[in-house]
NUNUKE-554943 format. One record per residue: residue in three letters; z, y, x of N, C-alpha, C in turn. Coordinates in Angstrom, 1 decimal, padded with zeros to 4 digits, always signed. Example, Ala and Ser with C-alpha at 12.3 -4.5 7.8 and 13.67 -1.06 7.14 Angstrom:
+---------+--------+--------+--------+--------+--------+--------+--------+--------+--------+
: residuo :     nz :     ny :     nx :    caz :    cay :    cax :     cz :     cy :     cx :
+---------+--------+--------+--------+--------+--------+--------+--------+--------+--------+
:     ALA : +007.8 : -005.7 : +013.2 : +007.8 : -004.5 : +012.3 : +007.8 : -003.3 : +013.2 :
:     SER : +007.1 : -002.2 : +012.8 : +007.1 : -001.1 : +013.7 : +007.9 : +000.0 : +012.9 :
+---------+--------+--------+--------+--------+--------+--------+--------+--------+--------+
REM end
This chain:
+---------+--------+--------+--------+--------+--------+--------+--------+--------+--------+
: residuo :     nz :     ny :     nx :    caz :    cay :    cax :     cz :     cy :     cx :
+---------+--------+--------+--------+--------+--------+--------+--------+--------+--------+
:     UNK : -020.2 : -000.7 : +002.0 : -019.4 : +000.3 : +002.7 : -020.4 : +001.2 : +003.5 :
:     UNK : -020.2 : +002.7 : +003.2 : -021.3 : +003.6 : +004.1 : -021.0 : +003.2 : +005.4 :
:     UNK : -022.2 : +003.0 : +006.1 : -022.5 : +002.7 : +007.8 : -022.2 : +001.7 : +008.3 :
:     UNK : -022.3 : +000.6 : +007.4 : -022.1 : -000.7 : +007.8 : -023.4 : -000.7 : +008.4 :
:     UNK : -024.6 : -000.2 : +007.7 : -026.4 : -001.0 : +008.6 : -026.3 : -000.3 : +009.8 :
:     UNK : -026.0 : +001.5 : +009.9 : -025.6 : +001.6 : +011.0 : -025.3 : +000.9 : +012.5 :
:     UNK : -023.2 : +000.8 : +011.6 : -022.9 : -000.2 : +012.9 : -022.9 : -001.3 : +013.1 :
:     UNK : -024.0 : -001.9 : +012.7 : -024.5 : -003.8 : +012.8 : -025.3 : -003.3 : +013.6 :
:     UNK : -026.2 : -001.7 : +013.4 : -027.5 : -001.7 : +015.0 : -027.0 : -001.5 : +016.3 :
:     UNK : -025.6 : -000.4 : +015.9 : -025.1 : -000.4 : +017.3 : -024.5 : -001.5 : +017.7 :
:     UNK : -024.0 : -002.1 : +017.4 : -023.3 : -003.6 : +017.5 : -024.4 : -004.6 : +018.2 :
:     UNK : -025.8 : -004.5 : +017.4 : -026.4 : -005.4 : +017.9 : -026.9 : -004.7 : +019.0 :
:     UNK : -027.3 : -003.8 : +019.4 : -027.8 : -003.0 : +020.6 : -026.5 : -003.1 : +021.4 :
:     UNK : -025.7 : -003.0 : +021.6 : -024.5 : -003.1 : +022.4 : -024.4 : -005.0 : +022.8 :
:     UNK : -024.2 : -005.8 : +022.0 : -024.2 : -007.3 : +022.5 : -025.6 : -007.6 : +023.5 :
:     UNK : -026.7 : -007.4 : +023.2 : -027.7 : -007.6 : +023.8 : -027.4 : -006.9 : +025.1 :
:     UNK : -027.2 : -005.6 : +025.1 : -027.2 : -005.0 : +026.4 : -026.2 : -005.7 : +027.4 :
:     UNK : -025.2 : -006.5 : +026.7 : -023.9 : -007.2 : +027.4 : -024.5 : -008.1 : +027.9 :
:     UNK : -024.8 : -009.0 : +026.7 : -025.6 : -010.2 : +027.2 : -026.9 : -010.3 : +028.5 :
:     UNK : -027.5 : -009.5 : +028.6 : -028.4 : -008.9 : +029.5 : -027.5 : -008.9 : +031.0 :
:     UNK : -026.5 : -008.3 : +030.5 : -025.5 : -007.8 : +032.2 : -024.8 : -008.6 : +032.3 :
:     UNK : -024.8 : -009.8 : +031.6 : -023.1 : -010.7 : +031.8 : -022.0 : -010.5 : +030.9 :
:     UNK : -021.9 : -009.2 : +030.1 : -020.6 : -009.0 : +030.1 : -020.1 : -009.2 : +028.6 :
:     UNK : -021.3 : -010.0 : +027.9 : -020.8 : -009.9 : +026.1 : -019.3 : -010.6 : +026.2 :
:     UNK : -018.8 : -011.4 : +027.0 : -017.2 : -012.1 : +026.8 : -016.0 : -010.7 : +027.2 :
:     UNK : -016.5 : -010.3 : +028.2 : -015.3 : -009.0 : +028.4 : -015.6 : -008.0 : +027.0 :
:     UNK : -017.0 : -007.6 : +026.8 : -017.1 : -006.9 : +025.6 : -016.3 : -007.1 : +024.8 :
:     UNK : -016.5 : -008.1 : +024.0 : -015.7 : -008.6 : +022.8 : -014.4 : -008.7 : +022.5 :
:     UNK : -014.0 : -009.2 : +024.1 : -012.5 : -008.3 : +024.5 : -012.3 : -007.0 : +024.0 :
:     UNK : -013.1 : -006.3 : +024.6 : -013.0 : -005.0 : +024.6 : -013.2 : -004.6 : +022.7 :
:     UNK : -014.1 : -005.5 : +022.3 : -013.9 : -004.7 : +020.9 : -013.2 : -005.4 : +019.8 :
:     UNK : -012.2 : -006.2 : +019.9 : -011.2 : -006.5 : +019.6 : -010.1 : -005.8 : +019.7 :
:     UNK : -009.7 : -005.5 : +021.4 : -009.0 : -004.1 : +021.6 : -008.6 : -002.9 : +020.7 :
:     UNK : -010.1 : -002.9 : +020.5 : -010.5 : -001.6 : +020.1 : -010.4 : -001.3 : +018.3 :
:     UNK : -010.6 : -002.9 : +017.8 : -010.3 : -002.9 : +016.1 : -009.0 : -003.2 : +015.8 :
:     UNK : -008.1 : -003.7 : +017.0 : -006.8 : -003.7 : +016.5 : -006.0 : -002.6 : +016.6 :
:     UNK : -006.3 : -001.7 : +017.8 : -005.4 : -000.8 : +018.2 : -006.1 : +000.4 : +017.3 :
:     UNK : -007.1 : +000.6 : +016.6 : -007.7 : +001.6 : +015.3 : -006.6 : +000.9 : +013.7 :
:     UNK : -006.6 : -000.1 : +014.0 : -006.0 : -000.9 : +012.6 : -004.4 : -000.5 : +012.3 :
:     UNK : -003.9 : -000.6 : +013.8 : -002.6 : -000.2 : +013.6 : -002.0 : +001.2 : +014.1 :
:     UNK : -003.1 : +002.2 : +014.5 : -002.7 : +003.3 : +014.2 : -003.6 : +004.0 : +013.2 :
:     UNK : -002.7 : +004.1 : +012.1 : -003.8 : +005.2 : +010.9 : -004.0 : +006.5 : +011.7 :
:     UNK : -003.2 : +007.0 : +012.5 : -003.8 : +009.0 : +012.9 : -004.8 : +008.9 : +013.2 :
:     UNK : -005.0 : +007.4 : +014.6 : -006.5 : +007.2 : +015.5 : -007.4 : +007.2 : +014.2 :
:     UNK : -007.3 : +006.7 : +013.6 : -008.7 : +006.6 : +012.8 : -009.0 : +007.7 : +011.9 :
:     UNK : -007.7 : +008.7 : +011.3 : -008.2 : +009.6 : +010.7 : -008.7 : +010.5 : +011.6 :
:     UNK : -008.4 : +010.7 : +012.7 : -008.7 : +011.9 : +013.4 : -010.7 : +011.3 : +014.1 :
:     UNK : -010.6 : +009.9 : +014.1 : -012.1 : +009.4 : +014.4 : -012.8 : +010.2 : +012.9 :
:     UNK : -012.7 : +010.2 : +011.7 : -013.2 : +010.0 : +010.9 : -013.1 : +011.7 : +010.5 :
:     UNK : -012.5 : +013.1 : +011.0 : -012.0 : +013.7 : +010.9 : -013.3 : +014.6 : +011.2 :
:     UNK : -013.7 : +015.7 : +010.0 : -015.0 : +016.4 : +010.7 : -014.3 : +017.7 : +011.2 :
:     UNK : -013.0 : +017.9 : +011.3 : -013.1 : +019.0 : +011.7 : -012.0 : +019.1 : +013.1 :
:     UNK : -012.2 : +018.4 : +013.4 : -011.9 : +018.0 : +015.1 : -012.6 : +018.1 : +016.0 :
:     UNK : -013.0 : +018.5 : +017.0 : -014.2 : +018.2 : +018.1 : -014.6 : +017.5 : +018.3 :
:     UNK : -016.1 : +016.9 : +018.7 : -016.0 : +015.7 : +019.3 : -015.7 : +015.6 : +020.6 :
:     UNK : -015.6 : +017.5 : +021.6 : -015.1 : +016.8 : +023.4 : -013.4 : +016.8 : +022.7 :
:     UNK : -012.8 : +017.0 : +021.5 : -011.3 : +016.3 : +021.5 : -011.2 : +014.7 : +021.5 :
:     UNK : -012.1 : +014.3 : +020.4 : -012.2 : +012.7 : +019.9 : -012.5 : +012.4 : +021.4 :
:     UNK : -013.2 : +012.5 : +022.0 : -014.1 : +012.1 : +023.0 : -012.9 : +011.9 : +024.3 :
:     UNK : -011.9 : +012.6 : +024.6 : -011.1 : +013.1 : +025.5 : -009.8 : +012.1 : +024.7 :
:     UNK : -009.5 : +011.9 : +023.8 : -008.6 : +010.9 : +022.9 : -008.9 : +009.3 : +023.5 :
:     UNK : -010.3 : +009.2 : +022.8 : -010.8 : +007.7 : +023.2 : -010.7 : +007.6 : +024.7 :
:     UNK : -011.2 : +008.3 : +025.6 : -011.2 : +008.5 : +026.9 : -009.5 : +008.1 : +027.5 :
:     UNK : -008.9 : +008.7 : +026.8 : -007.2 : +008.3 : +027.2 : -006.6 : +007.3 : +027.1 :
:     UNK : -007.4 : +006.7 : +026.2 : -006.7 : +005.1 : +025.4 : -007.3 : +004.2 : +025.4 :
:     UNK : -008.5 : +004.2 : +026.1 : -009.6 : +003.1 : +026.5 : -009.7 : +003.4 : +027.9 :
:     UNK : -009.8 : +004.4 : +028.2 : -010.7 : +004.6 : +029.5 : -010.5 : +003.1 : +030.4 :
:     UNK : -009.2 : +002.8 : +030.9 : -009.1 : +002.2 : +032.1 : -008.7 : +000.9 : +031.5 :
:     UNK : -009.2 : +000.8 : +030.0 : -008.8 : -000.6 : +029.7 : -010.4 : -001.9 : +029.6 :
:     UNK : -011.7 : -000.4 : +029.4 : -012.3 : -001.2 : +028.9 : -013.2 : -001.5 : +029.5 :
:     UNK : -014.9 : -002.3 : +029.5 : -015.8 : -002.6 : +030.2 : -016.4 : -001.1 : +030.4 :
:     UNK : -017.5 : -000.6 : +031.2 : -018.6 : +000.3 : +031.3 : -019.8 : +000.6 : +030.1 :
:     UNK : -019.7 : -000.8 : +029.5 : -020.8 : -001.1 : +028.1 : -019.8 : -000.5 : +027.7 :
:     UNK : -018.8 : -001.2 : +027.2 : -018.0 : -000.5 : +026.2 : -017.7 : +001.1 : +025.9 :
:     UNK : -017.7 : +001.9 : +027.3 : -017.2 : +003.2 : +027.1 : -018.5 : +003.6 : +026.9 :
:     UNK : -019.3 : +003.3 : +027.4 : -020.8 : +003.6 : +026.9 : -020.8 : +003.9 : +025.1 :
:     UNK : -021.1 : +002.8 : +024.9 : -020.5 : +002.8 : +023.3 : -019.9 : +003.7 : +023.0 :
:     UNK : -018.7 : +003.9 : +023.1 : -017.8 : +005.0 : +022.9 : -018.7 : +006.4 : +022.9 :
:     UNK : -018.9 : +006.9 : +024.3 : -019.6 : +007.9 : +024.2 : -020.9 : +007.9 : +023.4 :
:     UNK : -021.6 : +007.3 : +023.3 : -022.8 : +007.3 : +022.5 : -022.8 : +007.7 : +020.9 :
:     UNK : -021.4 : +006.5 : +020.8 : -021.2 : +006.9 : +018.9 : -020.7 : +008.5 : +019.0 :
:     UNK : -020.2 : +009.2 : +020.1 : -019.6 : +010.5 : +019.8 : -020.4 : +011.3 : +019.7 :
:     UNK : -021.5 : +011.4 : +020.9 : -022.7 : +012.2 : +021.2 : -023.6 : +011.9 : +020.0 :
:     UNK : -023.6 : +010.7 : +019.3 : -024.9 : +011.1 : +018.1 : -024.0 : +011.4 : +016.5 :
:     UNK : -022.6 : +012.0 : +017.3 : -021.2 : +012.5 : +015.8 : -020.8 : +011.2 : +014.7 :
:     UNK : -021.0 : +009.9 : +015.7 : -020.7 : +008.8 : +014.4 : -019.6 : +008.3 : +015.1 :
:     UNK : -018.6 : +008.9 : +015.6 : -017.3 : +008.2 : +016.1 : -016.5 : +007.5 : +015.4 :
:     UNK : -016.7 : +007.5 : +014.2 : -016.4 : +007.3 : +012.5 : -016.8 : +005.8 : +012.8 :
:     UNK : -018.1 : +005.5 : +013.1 : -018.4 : +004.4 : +012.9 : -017.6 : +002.9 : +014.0 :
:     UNK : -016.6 : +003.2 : +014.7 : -016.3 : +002.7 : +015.8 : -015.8 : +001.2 : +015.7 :
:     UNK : -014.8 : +001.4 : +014.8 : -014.3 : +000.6 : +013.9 : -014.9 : -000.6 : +013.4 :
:     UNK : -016.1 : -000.6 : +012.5 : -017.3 : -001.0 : +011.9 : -018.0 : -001.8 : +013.0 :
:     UNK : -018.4 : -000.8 : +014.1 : -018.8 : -001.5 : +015.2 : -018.3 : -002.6 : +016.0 :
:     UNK : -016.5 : -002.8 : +015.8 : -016.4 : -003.2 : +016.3 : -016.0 : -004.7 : +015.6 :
:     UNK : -015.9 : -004.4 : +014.4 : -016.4 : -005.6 : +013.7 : -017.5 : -006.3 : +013.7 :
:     UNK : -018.5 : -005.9 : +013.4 : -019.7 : -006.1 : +013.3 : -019.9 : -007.2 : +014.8 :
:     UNK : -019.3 : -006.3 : +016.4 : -019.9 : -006.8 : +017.4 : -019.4 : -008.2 : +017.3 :
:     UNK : -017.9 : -008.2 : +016.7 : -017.2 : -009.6 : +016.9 : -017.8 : -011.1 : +016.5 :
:     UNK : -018.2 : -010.4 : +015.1 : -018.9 : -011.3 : +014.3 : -020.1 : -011.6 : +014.7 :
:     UNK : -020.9 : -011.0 : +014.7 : -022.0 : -011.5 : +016.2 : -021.8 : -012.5 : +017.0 :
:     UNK : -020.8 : -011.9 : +017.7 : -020.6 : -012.6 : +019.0 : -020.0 : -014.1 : +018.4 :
:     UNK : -019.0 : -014.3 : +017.9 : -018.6 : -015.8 : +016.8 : -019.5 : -016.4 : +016.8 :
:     UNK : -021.1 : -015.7 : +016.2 : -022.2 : -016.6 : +015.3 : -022.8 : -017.1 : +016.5 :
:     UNK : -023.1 : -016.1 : +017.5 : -023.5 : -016.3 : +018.5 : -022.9 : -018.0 : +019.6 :
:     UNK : -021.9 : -017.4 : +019.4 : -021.0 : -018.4 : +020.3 : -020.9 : -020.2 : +019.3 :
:     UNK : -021.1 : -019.7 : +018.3 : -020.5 : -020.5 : +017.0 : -019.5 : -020.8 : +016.4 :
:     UNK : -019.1 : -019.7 : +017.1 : -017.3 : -020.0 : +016.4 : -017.1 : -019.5 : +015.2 :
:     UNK : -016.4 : -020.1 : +013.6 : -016.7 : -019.8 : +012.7 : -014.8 : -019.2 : +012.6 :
:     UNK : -015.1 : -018.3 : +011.5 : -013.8 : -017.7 : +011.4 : -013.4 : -018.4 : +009.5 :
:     UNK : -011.9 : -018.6 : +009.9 : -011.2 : -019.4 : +009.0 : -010.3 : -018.1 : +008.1 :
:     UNK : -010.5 : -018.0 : +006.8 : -009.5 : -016.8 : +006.3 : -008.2 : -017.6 : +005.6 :
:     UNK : -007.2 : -017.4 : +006.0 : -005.9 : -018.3 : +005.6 : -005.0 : -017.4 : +004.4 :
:     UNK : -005.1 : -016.8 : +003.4 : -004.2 : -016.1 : +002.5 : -003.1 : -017.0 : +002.3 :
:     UNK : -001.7 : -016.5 : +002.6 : -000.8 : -017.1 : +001.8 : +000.4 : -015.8 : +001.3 :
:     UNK : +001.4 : -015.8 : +000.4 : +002.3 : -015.4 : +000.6 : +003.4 : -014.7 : +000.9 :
:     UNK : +003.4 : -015.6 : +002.1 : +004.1 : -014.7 : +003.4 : +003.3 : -014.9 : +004.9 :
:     UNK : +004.0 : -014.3 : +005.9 : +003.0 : -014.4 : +006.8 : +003.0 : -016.2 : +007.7 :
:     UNK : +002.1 : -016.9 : +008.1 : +002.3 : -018.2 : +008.8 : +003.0 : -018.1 : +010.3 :
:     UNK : +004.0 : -019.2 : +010.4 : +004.0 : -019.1 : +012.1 : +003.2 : -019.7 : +012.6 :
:     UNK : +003.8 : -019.5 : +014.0 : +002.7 : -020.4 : +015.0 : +002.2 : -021.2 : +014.6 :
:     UNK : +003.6 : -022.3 : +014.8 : +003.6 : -023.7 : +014.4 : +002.2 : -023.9 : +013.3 :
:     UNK : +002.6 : -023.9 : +012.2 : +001.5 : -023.7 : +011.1 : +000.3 : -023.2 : +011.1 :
:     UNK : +000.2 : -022.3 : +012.2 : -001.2 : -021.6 : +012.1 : -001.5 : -022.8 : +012.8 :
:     UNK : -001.4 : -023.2 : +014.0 : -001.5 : -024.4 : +015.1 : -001.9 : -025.7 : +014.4 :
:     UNK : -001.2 : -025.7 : +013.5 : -001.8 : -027.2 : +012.4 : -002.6 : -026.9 : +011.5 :
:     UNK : -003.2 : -025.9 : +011.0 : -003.8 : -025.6 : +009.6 : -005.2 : -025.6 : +010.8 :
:     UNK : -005.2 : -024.5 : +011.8 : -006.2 : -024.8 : +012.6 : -007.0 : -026.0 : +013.0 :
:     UNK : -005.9 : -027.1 : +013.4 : -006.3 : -028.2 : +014.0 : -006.6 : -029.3 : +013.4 :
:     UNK : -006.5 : -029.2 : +011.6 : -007.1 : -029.5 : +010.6 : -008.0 : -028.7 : +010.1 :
:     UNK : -008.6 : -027.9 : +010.1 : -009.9 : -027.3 : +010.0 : -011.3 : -027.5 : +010.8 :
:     UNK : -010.6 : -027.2 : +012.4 : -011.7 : -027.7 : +013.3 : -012.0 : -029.1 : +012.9 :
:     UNK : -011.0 : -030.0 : +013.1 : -011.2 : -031.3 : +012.7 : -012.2 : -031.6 : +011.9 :
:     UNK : -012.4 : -031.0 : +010.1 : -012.9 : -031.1 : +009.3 : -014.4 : -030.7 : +009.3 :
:     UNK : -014.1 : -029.2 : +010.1 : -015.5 : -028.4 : +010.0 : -016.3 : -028.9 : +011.3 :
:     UNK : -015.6 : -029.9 : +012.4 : -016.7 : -030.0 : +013.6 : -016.9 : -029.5 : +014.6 :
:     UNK : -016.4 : -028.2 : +014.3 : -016.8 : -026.7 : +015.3 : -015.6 : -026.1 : +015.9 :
:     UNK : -016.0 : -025.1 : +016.4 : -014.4 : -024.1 : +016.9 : -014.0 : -023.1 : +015.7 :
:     UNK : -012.7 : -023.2 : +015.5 : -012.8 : -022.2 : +014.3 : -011.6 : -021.1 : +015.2 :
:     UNK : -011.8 : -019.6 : +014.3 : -010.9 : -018.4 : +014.8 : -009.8 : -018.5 : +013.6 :
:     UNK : -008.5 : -018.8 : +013.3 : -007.8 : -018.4 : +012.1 : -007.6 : -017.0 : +011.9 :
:     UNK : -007.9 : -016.5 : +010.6 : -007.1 : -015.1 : +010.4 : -006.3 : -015.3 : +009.1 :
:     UNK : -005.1 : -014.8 : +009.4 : -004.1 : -014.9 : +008.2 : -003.9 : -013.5 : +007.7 :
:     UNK : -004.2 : -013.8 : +006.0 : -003.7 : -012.8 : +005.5 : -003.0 : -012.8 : +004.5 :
:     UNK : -001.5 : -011.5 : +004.4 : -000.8 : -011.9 : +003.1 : -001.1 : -011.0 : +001.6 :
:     UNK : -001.4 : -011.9 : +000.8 : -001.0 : -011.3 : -000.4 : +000.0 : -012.3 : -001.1 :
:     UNK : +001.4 : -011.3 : -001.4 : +001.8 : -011.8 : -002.3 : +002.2 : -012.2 : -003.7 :
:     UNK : +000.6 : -011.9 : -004.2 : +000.3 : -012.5 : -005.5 : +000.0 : -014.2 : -005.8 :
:     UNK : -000.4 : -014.4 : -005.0 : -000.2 : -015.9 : -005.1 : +001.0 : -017.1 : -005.1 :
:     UNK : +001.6 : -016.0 : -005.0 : +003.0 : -016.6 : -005.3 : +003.7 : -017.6 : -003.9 :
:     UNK : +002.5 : -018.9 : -004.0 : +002.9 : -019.3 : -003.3 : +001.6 : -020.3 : -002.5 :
:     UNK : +001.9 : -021.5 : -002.0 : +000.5 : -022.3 : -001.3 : -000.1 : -021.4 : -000.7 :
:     UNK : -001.5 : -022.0 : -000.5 : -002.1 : -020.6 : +000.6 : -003.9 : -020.8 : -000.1 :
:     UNK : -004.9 : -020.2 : +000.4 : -006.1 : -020.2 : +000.6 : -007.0 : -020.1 : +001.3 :
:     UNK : -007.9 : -021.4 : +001.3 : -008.6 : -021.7 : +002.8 : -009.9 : -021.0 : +002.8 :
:     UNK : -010.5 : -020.0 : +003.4 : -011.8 : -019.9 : +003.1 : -012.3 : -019.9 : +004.3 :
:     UNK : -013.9 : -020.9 : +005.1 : -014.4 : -021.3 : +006.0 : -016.1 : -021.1 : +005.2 :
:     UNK : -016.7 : -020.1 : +006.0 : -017.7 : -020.1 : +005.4 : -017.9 : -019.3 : +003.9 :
:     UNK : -018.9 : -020.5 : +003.7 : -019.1 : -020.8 : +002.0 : -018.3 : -021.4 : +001.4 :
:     UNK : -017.1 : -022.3 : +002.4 : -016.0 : -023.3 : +001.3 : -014.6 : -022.5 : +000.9 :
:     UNK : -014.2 : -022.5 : +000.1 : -013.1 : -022.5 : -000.4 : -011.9 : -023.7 : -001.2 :
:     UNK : -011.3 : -023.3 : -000.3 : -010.2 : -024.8 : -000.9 : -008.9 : -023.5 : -001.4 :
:     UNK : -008.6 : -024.0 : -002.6 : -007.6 : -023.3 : -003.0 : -006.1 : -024.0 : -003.4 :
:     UNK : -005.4 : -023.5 : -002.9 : -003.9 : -024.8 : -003.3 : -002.7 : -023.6 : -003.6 :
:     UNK : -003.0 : -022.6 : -004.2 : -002.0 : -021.2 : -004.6 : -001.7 : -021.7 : -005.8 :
:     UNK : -000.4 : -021.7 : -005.7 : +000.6 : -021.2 : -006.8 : +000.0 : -020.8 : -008.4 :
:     UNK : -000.6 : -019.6 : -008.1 : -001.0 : -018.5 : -009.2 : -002.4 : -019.2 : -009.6 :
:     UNK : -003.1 : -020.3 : -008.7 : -004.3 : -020.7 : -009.4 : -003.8 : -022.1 : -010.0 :
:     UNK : -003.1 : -022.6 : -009.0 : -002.3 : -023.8 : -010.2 : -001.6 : -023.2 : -011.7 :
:     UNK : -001.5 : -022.1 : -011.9 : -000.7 : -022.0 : -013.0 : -001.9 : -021.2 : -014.4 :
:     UNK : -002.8 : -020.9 : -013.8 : -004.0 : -020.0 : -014.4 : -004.6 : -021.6 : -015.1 :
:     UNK : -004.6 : -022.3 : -014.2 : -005.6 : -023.6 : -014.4 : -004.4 : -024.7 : -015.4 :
:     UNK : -003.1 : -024.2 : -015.4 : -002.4 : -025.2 : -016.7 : -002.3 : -024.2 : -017.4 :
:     UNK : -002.5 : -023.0 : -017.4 : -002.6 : -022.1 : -018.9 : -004.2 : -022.5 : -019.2 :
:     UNK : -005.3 : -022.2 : -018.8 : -006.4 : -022.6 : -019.3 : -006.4 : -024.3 : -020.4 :
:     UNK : -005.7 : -025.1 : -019.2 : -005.4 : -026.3 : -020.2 : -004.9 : -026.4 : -021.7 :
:     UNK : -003.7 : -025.2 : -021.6 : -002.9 : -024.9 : -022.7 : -003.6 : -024.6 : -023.7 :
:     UNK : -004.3 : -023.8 : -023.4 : -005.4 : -022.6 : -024.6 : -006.6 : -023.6 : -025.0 :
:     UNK : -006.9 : -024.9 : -024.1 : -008.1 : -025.7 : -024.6 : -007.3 : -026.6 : -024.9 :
:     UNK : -006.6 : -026.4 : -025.9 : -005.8 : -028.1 : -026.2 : -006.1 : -028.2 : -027.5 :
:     UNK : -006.6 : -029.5 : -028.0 : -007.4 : -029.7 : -029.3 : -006.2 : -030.1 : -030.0 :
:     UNK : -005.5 : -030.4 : -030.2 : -004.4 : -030.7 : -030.8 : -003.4 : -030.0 : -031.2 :
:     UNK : -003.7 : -029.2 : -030.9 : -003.0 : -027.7 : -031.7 : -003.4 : -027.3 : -032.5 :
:     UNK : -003.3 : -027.3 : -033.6 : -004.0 : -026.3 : -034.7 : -004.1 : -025.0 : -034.4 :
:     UNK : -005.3 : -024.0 : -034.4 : -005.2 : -022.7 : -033.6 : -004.9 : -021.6 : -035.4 :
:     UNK : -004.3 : -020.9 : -035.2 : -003.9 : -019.9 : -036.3 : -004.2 : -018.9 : -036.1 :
+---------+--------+--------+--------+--------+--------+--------+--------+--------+--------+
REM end
């Protein structure tokens, strides 16, 4: 993805500077904030991404919708990506800082695919069997596709545990097609 190496330097230049002052846990707040409320409005991001807007408009936008919510690092941030015209990148950054901060902390993030979406309840047990398993603190994120018909998909790390519908059914057609006892025509 363009500006990913980018926003992993401001990311990492922004945690350090937190960490330095105290404030990488409100940060992370803050850029959590800041990748959900970009996620769920598509205008905010097109108009971030938009070259033919201003930056004192973007700049006076973020300013309205962050100002009084976020840390001093953080609006720092903000202004900085605008003033060197990578407002674009914010998003990115604010990924990047989270993930950091996880590895940092060691908290490992759990990707849950199922379906439909999980409740509480469920997310609350799938979690509490994960940490269990993995030792550590895990973050759940659920996501839906519903191509898998059904079951879900665990991915922690490098592991994958798969218990979907659509891979159980891939994996008895594969059976089907390698059956020696068929004469093939």
């Amino acid at each position: 993805m363009v500006g990913t190496r980018a926003a992993l330097r401001y990311a990492k230049a922004t945690l350090n500077l937190a960490k330095e002052k105290g404030f990488a846990k409100e940060v992370n707040d803050d850029m959590i904030l800041i990748q959900s409320t970009i996620e769920e409005n598509h205008d905010l991001e097109v108009m971030l991404k938009s070259p033919i807007i201003k930056s004192k408009a973007k700049k006076s936008v973020l300013t309205e919708i962050f100002g009084k919510k976020v840390n001093g690092i953080t609006l720092g941030l903000l202004n900085l990506l605008i003033e060197n015209k990578r407002p674009a990148l914010l998003i990115l950054v604010a990924k990047e800082y989270i993930v950091i901060y996880d590895f940092l902390k060691g908290i490992e993030v759990a990707q849950v695919t199922s379906a439909v979406p999980l409740t509480k309840d469920l997310e609350k047990a799938i979690l509490a069997r994960v940490e269990e398993a993995m030792g550590k603190q895990i973050t759940l994120n659920n996501v839906v596709d519903p191509s898998i018909i059904g079951g879900f998909v665990l991915r922690v790390g490098d592991k994958l545990y798969d218990s979907s519908v659509s891979y159980r059914l891939d994996d008895l057609l594969s059976q089907f097609e390698d059956n020696q006892y068929i004469p093939k025509i």
